[in-house]
N, C-alpha and C positions, 0 to 999 in steps of 0.2 A: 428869783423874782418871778412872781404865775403871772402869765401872759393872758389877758381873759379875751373868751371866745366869742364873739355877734352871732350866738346862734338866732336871731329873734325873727328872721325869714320863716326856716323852718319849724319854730315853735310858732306862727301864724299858722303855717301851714297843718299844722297836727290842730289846731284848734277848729280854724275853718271846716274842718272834716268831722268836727265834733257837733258843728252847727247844723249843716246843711244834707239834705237830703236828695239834691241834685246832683247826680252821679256827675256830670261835665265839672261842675264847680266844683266837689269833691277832690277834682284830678290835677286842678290848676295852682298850678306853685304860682305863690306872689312876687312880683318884681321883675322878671324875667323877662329880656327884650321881647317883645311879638315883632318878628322881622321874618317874612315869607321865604325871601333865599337867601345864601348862605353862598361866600366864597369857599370852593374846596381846597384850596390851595390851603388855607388856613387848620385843617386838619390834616394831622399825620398819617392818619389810617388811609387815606385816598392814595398818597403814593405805595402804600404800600399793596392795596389794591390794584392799582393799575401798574406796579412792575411786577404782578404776579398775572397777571388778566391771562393770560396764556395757560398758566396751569391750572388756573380756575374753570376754566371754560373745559379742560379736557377732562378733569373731576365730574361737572353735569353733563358731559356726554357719555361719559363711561356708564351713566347711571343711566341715561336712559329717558324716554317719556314715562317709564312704568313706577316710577318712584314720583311721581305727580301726584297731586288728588284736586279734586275743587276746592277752591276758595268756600269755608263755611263762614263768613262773615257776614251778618244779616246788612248787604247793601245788594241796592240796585246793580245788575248787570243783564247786557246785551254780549252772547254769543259766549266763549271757553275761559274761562278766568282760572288757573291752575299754580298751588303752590309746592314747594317742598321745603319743609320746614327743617332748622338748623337747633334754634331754640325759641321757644313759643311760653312765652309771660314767664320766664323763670322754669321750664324744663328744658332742660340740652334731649335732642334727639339724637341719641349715641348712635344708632346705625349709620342715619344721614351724617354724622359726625366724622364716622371712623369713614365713610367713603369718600370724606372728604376733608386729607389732613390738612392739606395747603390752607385751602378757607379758615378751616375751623384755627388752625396755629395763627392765624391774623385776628381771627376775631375775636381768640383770647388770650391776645397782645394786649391789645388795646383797649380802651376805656368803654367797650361796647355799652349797652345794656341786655345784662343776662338775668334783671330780674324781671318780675310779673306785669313792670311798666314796658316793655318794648319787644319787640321781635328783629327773630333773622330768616330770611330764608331766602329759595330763589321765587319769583313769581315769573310764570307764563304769561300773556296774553295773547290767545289765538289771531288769528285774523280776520276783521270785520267785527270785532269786540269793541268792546264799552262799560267802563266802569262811572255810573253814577258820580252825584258831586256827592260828595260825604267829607265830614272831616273826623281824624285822629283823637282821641280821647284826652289825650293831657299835652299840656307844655315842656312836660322834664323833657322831652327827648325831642332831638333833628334825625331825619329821616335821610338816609344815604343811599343813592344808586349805582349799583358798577353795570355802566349797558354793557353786555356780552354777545344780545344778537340783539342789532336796531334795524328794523330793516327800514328802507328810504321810502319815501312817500308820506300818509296824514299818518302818521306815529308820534302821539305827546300827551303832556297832560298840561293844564290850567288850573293852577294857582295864586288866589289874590287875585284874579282877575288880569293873571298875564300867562300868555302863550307859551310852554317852552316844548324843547324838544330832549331827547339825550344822542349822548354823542360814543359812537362805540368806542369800548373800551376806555371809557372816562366817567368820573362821577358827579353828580352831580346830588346839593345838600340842602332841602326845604323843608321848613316846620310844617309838620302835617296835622297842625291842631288847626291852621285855615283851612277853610273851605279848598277842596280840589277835584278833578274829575281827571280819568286815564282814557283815552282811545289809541286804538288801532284801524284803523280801516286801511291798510293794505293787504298784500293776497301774503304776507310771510308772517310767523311769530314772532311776538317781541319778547326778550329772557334779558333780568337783569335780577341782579344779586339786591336784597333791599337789607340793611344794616342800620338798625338804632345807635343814637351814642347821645350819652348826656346834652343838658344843654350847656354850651360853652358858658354861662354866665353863674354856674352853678360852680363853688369851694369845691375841692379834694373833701374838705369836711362834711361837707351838704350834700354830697355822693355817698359817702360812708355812713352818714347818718341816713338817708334815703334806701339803701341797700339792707342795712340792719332792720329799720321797719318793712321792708316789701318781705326779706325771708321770714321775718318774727309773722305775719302777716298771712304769708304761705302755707308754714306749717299749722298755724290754728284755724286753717280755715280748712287745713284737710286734716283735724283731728275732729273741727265740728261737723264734718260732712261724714265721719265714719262713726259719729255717736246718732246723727239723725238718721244714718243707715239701720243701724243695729238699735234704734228706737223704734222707727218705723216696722221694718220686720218683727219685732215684738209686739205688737200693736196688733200686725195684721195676724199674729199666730193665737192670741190671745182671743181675738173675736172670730177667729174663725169657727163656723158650725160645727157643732158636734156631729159623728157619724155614728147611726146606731146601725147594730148585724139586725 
């Protein structure tokens, strides 16, 4: 007996993308609760996180501040914003990888997102920083934090229009396609591991199907980007002046 599939979400979803030429709309899966926080209890990967918080911590210390860079994300900021990237839209950063087995073996445990929709890494925020409101690009994914150094005082971000704080070494889980903004203004750095993962409302199916399109997606976009290279350069060798002796 064939068991038949409801794919009709994600076949809205491939069409919508065929209509519109609003990058934000483009990104938004249909149906999909819009609900700003999230219990972490209800995700698996949070314990496992926080019964490693120890070894993870001693992983970005061994590394250093020198494996940091700025945050290249075109959003507003006041004062140090710094990350170290684990994997970024669908590339694993193998060095930050291997320096970091404990992390990296959780994060590909679990139902992460390690394609072109989400990231992992650690983020810095100096002291007396300030990250803009800005919001997240898509729906598919909840955004996760393991605090590792929180220091006490105005340290939080607003979300939806509510206050929160984090709590060291525990996680906490909110859609960052709402509106949100980061501060620090105390005198220490705030470091916390930030961790994509599906949106719970999302099939095993709807994942696999979603993964299949971001790699199909991936690679022809960096096979179009190495034909417009090697177009380009042709172009420019073609019209370049003649030299006469």
């Amino acid at each position: 007996m064939t068991t038949l599939v409801d794919d009709s979400r994600f076949v809205s979803y491939l069409l919508g993308r065929g209509q519109s030429r609003n990058i934000r709309q483009l990104n938004m899966y249909p149906d999909l609760r819009a609900e700003p926080w999230y219990d972490p209890s209800l995700f698996p990967i949070t314990r496992a996180l926080e019964e490693s918080v120890g070894a993870i911590k001693d992983e970005i210390s061994r590394i250093g501040t020198g494996g940091f860079h700025p945050e290249k994300e075109n959003i507003a900021r006041e004062g140090n914003w710094d990350t170290l990237p684990l994997y970024q839209r669908g590339r694993k950063n193998v060095p930050n990888c291997f320096a970091c087995p404990v992390t990296t073996e959780i994060i590909e445990s679990y139902d992460t997102i390690r394609t072109l929709a989400g990231l992992i890494y650690f983020s810095r925020l100096g002291p007396h920083s300030r990250v803009a409101a800005h919001a997240g690009p898509t729906n598919l994914r909840l955004r996760c934090h393991l605090g590792l150094s929180i220091p006490t005082g105005e340290c939080g971000l607003r979300l939806a229009g509510i206050n929160y704080t984090w709590a060291q070494d525990k996680c906490i889980i909110f859609d960052d396609s709402f509106v949100h903004e980061v501060w620090n203004s105390s005198e220490k750095e705030r470091v916390v591991l930030i961790v994509d993962l599906w949106h719970p409302d999302l099939s095993q199916r709807e994942i696999l199907l979603l993964k299949t399109l971001h790699a199909y997606t991936a690679v022809q976009g960096e096979a179009l980007n190495r034909y417009w290279r090697t177009y380009d350069a042709g172009v420019k060798t073609a019209h370049r002046p003649r030299e006469y002796d």
